[in-house]
ROVEXBA-947218 format. One line per 3 residues: their letters; for each residue x, y, z of C-alpha. Coordinates in Angstrom, 2 decimals, always signed. Each point is the difference from the previous one (the first is absolute). Example, Ala and Ser with C-alpha at 12.3 -4.5 7.8 and 13.67 -1.06 7.14 Angstrom:
<atoms>
AS) +12.30 -4.50 +7.80  +1.37 +3.44 -0.66
</atoms>
This chain:
<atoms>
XXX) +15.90 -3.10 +20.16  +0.76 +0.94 -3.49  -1.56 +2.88 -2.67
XXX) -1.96 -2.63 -1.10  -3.74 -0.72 +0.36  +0.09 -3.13 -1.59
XXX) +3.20 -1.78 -1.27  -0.28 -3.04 -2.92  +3.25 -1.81 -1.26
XXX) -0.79 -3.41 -2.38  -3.24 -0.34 +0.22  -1.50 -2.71 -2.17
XXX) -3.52 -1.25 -0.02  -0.32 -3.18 -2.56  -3.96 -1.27 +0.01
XXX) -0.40 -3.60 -0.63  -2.17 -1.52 -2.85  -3.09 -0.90 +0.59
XXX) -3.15 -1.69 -2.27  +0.88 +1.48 -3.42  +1.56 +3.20 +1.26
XXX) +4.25 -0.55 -0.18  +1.83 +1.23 +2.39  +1.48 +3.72 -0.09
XXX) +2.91 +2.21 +1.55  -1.56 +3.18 +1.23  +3.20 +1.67 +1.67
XXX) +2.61 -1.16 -1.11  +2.75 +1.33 +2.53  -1.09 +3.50 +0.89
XXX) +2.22 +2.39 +1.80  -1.60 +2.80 +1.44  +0.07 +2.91 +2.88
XXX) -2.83 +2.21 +0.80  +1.14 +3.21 +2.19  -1.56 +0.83 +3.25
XXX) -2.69 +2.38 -0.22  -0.14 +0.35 -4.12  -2.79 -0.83 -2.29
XXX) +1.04 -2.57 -2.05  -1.68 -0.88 -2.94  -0.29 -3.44 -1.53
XXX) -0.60 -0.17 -3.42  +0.05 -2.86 -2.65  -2.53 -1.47 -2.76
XXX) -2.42 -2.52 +1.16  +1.69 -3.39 +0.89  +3.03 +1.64 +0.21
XXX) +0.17 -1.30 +3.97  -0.79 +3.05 +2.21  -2.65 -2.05 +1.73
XXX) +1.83 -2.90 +0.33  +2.44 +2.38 +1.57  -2.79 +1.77 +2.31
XXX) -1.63 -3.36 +1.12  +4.00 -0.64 +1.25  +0.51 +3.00 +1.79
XXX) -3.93 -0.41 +1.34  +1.15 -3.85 +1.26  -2.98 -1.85 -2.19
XXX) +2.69 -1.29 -2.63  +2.96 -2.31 +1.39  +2.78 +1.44 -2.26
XXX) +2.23 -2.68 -1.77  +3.43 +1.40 +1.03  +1.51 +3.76 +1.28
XXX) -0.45 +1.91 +2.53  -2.41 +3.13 +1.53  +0.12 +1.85 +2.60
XXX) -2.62 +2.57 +0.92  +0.53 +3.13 +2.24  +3.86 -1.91 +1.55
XXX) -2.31 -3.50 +0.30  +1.05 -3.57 -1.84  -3.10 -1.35 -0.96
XXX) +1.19 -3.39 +0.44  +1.75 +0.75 +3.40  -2.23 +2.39 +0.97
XXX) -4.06 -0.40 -1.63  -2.12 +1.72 +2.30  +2.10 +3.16 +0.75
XXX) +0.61 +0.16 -3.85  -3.58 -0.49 -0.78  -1.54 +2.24 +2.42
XXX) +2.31 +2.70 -1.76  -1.26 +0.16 -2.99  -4.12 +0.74 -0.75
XXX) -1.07 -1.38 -3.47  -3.41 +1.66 -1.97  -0.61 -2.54 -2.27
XXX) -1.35 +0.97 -3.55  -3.31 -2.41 +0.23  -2.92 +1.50 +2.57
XXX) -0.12 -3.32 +2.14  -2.19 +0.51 +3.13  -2.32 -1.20 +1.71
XXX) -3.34 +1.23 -0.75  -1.93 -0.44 +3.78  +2.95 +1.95 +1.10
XXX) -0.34 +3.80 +0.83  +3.01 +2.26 -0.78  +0.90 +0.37 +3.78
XXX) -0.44 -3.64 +0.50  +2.24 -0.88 -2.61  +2.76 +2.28 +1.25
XXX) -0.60 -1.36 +3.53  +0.57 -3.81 -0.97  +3.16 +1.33 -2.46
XXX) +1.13 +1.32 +3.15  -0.65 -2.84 +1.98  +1.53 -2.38 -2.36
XXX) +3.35 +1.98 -0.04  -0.29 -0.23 +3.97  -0.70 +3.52 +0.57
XXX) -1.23 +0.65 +3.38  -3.38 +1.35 -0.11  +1.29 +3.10 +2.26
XXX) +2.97 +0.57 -2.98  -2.88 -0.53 -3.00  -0.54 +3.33 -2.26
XXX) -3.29 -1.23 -1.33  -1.63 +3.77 +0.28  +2.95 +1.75 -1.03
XXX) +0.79 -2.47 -3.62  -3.67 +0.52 -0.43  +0.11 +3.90 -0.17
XXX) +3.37 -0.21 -2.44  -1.75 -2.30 -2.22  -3.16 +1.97 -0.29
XXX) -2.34 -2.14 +1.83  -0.77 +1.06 +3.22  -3.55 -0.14 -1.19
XXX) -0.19 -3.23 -1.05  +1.40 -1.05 +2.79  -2.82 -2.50 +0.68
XXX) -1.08 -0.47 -3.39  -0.15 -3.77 -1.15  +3.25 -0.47 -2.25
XXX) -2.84 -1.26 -2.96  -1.29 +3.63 -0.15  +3.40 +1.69 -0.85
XXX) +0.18 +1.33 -3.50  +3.06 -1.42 -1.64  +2.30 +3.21 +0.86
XXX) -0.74 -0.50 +3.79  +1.08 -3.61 -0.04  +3.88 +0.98 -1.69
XXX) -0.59 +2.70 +2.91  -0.61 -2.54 +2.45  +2.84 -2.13 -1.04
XXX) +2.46 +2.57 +0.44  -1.25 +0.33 +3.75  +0.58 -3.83 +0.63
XXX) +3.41 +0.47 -1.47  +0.86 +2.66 +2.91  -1.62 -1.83 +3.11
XXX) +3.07 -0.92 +1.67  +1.97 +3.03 -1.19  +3.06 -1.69 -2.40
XXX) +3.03 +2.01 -1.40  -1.12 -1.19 -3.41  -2.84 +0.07 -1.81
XXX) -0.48 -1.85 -2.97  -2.80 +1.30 -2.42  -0.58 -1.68 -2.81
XXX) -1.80 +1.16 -3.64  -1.43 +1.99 +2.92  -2.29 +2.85 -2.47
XXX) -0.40 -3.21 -2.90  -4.01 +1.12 -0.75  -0.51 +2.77 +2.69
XXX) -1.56 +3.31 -0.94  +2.64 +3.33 -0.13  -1.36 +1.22 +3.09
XXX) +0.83 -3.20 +2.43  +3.34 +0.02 -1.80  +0.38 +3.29 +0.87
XXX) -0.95 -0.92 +3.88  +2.34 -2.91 +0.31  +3.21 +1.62 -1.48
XXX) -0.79 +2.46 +2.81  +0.04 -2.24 +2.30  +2.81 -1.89 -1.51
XXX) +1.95 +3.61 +0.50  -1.06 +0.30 +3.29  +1.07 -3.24 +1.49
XXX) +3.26 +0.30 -2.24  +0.95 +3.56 +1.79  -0.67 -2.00 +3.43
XXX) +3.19 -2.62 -0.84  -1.95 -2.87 -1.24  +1.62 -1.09 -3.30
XXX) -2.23 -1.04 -2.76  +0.15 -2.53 -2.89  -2.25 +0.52 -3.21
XXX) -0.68 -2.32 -2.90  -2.33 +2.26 -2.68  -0.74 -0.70 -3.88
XXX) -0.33 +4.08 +0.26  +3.41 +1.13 -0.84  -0.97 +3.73 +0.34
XXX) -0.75 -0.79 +3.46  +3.37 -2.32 +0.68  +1.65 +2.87 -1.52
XXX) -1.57 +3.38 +2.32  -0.04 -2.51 +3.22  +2.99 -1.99 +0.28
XXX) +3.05 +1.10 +1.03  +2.10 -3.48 -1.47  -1.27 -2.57 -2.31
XXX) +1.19 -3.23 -0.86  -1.58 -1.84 -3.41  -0.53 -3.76 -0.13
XXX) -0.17 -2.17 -2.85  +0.26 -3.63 -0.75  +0.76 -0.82 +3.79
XXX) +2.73 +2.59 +0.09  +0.98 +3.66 +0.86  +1.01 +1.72 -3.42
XXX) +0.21 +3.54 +1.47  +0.12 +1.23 +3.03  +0.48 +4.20 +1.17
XXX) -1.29 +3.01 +1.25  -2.92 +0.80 -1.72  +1.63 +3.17 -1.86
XXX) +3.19 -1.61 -1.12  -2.16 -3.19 -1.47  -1.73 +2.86 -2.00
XXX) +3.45 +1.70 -0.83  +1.34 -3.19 -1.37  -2.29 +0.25 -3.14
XXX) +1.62 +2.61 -1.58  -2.70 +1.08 -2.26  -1.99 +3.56 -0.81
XXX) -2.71 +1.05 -2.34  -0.56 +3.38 -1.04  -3.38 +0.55 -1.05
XXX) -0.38 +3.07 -2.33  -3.23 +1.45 -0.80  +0.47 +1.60 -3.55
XXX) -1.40 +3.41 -0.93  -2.33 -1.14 -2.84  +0.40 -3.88 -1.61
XXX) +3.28 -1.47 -0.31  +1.04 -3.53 -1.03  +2.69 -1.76 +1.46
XXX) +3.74 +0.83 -1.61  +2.32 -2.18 -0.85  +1.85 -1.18 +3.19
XXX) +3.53 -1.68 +0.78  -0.43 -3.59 +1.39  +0.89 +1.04 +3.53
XXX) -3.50 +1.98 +0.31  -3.31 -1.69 -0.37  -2.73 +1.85 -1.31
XXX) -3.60 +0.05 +0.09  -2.96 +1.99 -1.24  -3.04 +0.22 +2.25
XXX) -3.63 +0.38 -1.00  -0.62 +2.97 +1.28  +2.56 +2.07 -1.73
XXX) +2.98 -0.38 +2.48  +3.51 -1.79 -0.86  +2.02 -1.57 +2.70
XXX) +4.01 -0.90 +0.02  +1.52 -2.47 +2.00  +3.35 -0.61 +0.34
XXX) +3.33 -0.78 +2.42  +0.77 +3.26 +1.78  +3.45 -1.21 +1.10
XXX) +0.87 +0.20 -3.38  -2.51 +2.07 -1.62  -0.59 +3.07 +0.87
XXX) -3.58 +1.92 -0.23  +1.32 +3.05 -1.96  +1.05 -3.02 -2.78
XXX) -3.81 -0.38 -0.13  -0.97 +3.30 -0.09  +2.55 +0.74 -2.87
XXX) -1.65 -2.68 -1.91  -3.14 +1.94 -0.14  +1.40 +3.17 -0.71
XXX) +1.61 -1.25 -2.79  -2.98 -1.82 -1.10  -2.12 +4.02 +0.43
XXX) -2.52 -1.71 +2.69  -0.91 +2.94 +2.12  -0.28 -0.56 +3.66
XXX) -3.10 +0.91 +1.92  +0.88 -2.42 +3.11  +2.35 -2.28 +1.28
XXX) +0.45 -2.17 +2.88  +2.42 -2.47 +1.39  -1.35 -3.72 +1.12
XXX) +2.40 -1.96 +2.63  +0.43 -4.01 -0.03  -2.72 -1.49 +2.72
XXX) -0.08 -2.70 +2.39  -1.96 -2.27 -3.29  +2.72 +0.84 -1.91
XXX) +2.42 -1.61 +1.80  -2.18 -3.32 +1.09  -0.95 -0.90 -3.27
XXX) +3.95 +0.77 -1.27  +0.81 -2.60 +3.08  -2.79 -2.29 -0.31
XXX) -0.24 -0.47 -3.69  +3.52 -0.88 -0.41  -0.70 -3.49 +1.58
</atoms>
């Protein structure tokens, strides 16, 4: 057994033309290792082939060429013990609406071949919240208790991944709140977890490692602090005592004048340093009332990575 959760070397998945649609590369060759018991977050813009790359891993796409293992497991040597290791929450509510919750984690189970005297059914139900609708028809489930219930069919035969994808996309701040939770919680208990979010702020206070797709490929790929580090960028933002207008500035810091009063100076801090800025000022007689320092965020650093392409 290695480190790895999930190990990906060359994998290509080319999808064939069909009517007037041509065909299209979606990976084109990714290489990619996902430690044991991390979160790992996913990010890339849309159609940049992390669902291509999910479906793969999840075995409902036949992958052109490469090779993935999941938790030790060839998925072409080895598909059921590879595919019972990982547990996928898909980002689209599909279930069945004469199902009840319990039901539905029952035949999960039962489809995964989990004896009924191994099946968790009352124990998912309780971490997902729904230990009262336990017997509810699936129909009557407000849209928050269906992404809840989707998470519980992810866990029904207890895999060392799980797989959540756009997993808070349209969910109120509160059921965020509860599945991040529960996210931690299973996390702390060994089970490593892969995320794919449009919410960089969340990618960026979850995930321990993230690795950025775009155009089929892997353009970065670190912890989540050093991704951050590599944009080496600040911003002082200095609230004047009494109106000021922007002084002159050298080309190496960019300035800008808010509407409400407050002027903000970004520049290179490995070869700027702040008290350059706050010289400026002084020399321009802008008294200080406040000032505070802005780091680089996770955005930052996708749309530097993505836009380049």
């Amino acid at each position: 057994m290695t480190d790895n959760a999930i190990e990906i070397s060359g994998l290509k998945k080319t999808y064939a033309a069909t009517g007037r649609s041509p065909g299209k590369e979606a990976l084109k060759g990714v290489d990619l290792n996902i430690p044991r018991g991390s979160i790992f977050g996913l990010l890339g813009p849309n159609g940049a082939g992390k669902s291509t790359l999910i479906n793969i891993l999840a075995g409902l796409v036949v992958k052109s060429a490469g090779s993935v293992k999941i938790w030790g497991f060839d998925q072409d040597t080895n598909p059921r013990q590879s595919r019972a290791s990982i547990g996928i929450m898909p980002q689209e509510p599909h279930l069945d609406p004469f199902f009840t919750p319990a039901g539905s984690l029952d035949v999960q189970a039962g489809l995964y071949g989990v004896p009924k005297s191994q099946r968790r059914t009352a124990e998912i139900l309780d971490l997902i919240g729904l230990t009262d609708k336990a017997d509810a028809y699936s129909r009557s489930l407000s849209g928050g208790m269906r992404r809840r219930l989707l998470l519980g069919k992810a866990l029904v035969h207890s895999p060392q991944i799980l797989v959540l994808d756009e997993p808070t996309a349209g969910v109120d701040i509160a059921l965020r709140n509860m599945l991040w939770q529960n996210v931690r919680k299973l996390n702390d208990e060994g089970m490593t977890v892969i995320l794919t979010t449009h919410y960089l702020e969340e990618a960026e206070a979850m995930c321990d490692d993230i690795a950025i797709i775009n155009h089929g490929e892997v353009v970065a790929r670190d912890s989540t602090s050093n991704l951050i580090g590599h944009l080496d960028r600040k911003t002082l933002v200095i609230t004047p005592d009494g109106p000021a207008e922007l002084p002159e500035l050298p080309p190496e810091i960019a300035g800008k004048k808010h509407h409400n009063g407050m002027l903000s100076f970004t520049y290179q801090s490995a070869t700027t340093p702040a008290d350059a800025v706050l010289h400026i000022l002084r020399e321009a007689g802008i008294t200080i009332k406040d000032v505070k320092t802005q780091e680089a965020h996770l955005e930052d650093v996708f749309l530097s990575l993505t836009s380049a392409k």
